[in-house]
VEXDREN-2710 file (C-alpha; in Angstrom, 1 decimal):
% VEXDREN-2710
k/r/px/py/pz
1/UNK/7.4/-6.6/10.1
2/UNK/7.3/-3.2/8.3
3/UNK/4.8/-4.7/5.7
4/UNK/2.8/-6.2/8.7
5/UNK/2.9/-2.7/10.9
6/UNK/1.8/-0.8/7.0
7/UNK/-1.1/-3.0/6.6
8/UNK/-2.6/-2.3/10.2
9/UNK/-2.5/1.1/9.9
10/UNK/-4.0/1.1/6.9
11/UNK/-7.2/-1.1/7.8
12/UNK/-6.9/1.7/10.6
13/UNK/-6.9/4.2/8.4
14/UNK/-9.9/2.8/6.4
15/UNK/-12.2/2.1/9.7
16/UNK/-11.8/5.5/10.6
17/UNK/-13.1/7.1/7.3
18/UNK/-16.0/4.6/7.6
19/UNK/-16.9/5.9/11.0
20/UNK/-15.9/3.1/13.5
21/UNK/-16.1/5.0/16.8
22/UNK/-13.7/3.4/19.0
23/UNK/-10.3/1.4/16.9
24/UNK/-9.2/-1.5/18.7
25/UNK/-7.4/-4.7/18.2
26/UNK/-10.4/-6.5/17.8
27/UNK/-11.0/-4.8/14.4
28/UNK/-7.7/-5.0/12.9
29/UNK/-7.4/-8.3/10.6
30/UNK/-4.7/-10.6/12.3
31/UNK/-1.1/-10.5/10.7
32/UNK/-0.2/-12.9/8.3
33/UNK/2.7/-14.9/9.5
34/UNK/5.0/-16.8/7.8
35/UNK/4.9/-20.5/6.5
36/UNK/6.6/-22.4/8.3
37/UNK/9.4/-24.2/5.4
38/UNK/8.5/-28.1/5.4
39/UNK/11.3/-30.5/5.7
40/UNK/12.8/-31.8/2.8
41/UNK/11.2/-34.7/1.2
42/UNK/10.6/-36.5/-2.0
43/UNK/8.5/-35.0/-4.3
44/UNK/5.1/-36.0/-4.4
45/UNK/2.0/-34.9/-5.6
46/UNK/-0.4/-34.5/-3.2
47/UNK/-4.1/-35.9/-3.1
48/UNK/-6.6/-33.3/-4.0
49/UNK/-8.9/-32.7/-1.1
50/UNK/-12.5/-33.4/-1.4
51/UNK/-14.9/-30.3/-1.8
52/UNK/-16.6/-29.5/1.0
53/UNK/-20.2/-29.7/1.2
54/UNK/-22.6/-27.4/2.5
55/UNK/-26.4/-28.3/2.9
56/UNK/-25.6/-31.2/1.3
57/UNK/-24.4/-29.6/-2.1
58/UNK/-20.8/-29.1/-3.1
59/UNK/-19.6/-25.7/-4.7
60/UNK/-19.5/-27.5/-7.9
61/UNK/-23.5/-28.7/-7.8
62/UNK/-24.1/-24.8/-6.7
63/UNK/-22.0/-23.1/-9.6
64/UNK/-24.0/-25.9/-11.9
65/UNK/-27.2/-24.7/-10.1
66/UNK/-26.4/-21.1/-11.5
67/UNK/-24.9/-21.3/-14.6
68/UNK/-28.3/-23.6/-15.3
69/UNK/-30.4/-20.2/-14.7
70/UNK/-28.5/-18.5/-16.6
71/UNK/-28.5/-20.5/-20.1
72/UNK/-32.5/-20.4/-19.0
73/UNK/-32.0/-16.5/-18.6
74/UNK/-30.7/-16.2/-22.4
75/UNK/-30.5/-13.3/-23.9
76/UNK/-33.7/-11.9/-22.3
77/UNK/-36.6/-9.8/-23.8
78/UNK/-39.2/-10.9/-21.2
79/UNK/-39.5/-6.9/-20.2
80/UNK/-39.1/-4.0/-21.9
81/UNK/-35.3/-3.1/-20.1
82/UNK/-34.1/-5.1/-22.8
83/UNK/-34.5/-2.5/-25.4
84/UNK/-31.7/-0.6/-23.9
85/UNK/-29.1/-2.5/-22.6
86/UNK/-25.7/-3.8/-23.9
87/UNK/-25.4/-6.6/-21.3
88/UNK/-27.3/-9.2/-18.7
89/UNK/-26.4/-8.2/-15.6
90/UNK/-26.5/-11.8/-14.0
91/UNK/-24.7/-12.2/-11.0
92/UNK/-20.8/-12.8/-9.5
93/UNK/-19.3/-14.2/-6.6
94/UNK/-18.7/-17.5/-4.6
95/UNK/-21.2/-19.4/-5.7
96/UNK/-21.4/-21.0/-2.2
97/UNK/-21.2/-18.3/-0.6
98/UNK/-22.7/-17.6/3.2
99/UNK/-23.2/-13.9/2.5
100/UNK/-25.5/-12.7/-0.2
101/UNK/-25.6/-9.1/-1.5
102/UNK/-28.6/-8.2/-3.6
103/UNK/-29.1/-4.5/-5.2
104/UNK/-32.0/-3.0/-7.5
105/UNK/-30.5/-2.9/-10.9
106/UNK/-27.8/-2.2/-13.1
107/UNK/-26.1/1.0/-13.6
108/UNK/-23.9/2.4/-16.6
109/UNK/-20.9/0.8/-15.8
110/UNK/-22.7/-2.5/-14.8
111/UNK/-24.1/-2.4/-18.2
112/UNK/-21.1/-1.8/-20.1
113/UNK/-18.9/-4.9/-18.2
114/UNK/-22.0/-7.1/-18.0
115/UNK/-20.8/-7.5/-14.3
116/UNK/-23.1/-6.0/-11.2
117/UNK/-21.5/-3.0/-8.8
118/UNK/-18.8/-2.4/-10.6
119/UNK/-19.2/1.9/-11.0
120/UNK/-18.6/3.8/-8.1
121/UNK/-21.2/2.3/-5.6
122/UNK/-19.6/-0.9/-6.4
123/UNK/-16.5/0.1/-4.7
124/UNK/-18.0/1.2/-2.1
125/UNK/-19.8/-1.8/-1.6
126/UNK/-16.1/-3.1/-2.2
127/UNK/-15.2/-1.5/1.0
128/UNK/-17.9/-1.9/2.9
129/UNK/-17.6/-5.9/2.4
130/UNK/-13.7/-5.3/3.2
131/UNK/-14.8/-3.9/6.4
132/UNK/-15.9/-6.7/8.1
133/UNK/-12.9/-8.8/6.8
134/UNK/-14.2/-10.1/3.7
135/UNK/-13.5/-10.0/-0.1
136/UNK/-15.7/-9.4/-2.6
137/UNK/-15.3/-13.0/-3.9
138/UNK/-16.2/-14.7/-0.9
139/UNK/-19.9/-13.2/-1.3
140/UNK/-22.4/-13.6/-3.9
141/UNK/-24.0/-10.1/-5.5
142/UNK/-26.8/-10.0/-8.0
143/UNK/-29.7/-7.8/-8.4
144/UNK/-33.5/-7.7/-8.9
145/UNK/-33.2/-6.9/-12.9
146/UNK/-30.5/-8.1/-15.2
147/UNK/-30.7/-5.3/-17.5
148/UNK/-30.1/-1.2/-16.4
149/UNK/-33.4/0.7/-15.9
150/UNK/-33.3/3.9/-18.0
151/UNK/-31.1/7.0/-16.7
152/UNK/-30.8/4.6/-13.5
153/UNK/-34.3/4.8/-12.5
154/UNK/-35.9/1.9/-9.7
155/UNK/-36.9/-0.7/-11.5
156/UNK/-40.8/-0.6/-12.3
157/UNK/-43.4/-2.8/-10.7
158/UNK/-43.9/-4.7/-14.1
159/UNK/-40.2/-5.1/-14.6
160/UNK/-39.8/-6.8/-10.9
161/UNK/-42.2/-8.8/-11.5
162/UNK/-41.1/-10.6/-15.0
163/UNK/-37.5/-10.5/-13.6
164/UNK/-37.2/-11.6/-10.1
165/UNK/-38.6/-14.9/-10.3
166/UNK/-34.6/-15.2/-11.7
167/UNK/-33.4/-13.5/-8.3
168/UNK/-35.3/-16.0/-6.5
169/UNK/-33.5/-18.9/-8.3
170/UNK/-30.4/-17.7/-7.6
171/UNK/-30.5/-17.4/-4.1
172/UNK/-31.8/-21.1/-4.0
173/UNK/-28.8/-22.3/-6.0
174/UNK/-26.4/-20.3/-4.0
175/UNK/-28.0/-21.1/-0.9
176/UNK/-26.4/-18.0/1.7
177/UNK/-26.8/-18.4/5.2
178/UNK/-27.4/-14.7/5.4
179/UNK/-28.4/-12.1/2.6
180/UNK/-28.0/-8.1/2.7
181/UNK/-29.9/-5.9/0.8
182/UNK/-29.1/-2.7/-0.6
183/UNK/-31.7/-0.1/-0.4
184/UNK/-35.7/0.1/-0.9
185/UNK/-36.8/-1.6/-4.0
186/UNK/-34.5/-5.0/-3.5
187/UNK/-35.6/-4.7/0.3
188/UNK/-39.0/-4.3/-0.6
189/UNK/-38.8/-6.9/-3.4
190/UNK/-37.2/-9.5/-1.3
191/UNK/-39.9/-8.7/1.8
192/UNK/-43.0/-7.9/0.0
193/UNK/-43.8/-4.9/1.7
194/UNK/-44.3/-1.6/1.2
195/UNK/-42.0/0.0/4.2
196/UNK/-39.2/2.4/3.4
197/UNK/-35.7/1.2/3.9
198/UNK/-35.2/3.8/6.7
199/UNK/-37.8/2.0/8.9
200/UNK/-36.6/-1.2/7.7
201/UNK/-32.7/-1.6/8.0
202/UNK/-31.1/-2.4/11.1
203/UNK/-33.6/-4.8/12.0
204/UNK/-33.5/-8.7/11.3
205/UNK/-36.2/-10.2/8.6
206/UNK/-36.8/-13.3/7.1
207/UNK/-37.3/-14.6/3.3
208/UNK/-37.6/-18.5/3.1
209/UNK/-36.3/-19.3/6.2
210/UNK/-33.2/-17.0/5.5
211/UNK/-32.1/-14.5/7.6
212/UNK/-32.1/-11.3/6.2
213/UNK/-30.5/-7.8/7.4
214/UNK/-31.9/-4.5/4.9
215/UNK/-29.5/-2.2/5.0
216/UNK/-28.7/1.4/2.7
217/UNK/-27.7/0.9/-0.9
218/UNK/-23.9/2.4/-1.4
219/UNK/-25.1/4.8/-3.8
220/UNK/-27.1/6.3/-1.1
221/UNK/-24.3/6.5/1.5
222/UNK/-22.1/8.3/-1.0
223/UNK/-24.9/11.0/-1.5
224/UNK/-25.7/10.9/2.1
225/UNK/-22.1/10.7/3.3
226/UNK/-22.8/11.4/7.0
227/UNK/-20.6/9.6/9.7
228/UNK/-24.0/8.9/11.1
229/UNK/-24.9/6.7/8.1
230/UNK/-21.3/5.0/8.0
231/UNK/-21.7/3.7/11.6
232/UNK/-25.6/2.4/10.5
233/UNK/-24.1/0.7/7.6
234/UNK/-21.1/-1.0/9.6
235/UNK/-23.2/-1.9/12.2
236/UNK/-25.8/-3.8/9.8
237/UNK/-22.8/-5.6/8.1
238/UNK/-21.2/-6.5/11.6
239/UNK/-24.4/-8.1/12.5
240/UNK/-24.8/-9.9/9.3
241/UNK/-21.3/-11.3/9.4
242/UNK/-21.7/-12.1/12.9
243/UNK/-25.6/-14.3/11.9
244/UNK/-23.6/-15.8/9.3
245/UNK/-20.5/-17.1/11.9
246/UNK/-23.4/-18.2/14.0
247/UNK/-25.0/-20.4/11.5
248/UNK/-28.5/-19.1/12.7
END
């Protein structure tokens, strides 16, 4: 009970600092109870269940549908980001996954591990995932580019183009129910428009028949680290999680 009573306030604790104006039970993850002890029987092994498909595609056929782009991917020098990096930033997650984050590019410590958001906007995107009850590997996250843009810049019209045809891929092997993306260029990628992020998140768009909710890049909230722009950001993730329970 004391564990249970810690973890509450906790999640309590983190809402708060994220801005959530009014803390009720509703927001608070239910407690974990106990499992109940089966009575005793003989051992046996029991029957593997059957994966679950989705869209008519297992997880297995999606994580085959990836790791296929990425042997295509290689070790890339389509663009000229491949001069500078150390890694290919692919992609990481559930590879069914309902929820799919997509960013700009990779960053310094993205490009040193090889995985994206793993620096400091990648734990805030940690949290901000965590604060609609989910873990970072029950979504997908990839980015427009695989390789970091020099001193972190947006990636270049050029770049985007030689590069995202391999975002595109992805999100038709992973096949999300809903995806997110983080700031202007991967909004603007994903949308083919010109429209700043400002105008555009917090409203509900459309690529391929996907739903898809814009929303500020983490980077930017920890720059602009206003309880204004926590609320806008846990308000766009609310909405997305709740599209992606609805299955519309």
């Amino acid at each position: 009970m004391a564990d249970t009573r810690s973890q509450v306030r906790e999640w309590v604790a983190y809402l708060a600092e994220m801005g959530v104006p009014e803390l009720t039970a509703q927001h608070a993850p239910e407690p974990r109870r106990p499992a109940a002890q089966p009575e005793s029987k003989p051992a046996q092994q029991p029957a593997k269940p059957p994966e679950a498909a989705r869209d008519g595609h297992t997880p297995s056929q999606h994580a085959a549908g990836l790791e296929l782009i990425r042997g295509e991917l290689g070790e890339c020098k389509r663009c000229k980001l491949h001069a500078g990096r150390k890694n290919i930033v692919f992609g990481v997650g559930a590879p069914a996954a309902d929820l799919m984050f997509i960013g700009e590019g990779p960053g310094a410590d993205e490009d040193e591990r090889g995985e994206p958001f793993v620096g400091r906007a990648g734990r805030k995107l940690d949290d901000m995932i965590a604060s609609i009850g989910l873990e970072r590997s029950q979504v997908y996250i990839a980015n427009v580019v695989k390789c970091r843009p020099p001193r972190n810049r947006d990636p270049e019209p050029d770049e985007i183009e030689t590069c995202s045809p391999f975002l595109l891929r992805q999100i038709e092997a992973v096949r999300p129910r809903v995806i997110v993306t983080l700031g202007s260029p991967a909004t603007k990628t994903l949308l083919q428009t010109t429209t700043g992020i400002t105008k555009l998140r917090g409203n509900w768009h459309e690529f391929r028949g996907i739903p898809v909710m814009p929303t500020f890049h983490p980077a930017y909230l920890l720059r602009a680290y206003t309880k204004e722009n926590r609320l806008r950001v846990w308000n766009d993730l609310k909405a997305a999680r709740q599209r992606m329970e609805d299955g519309t």
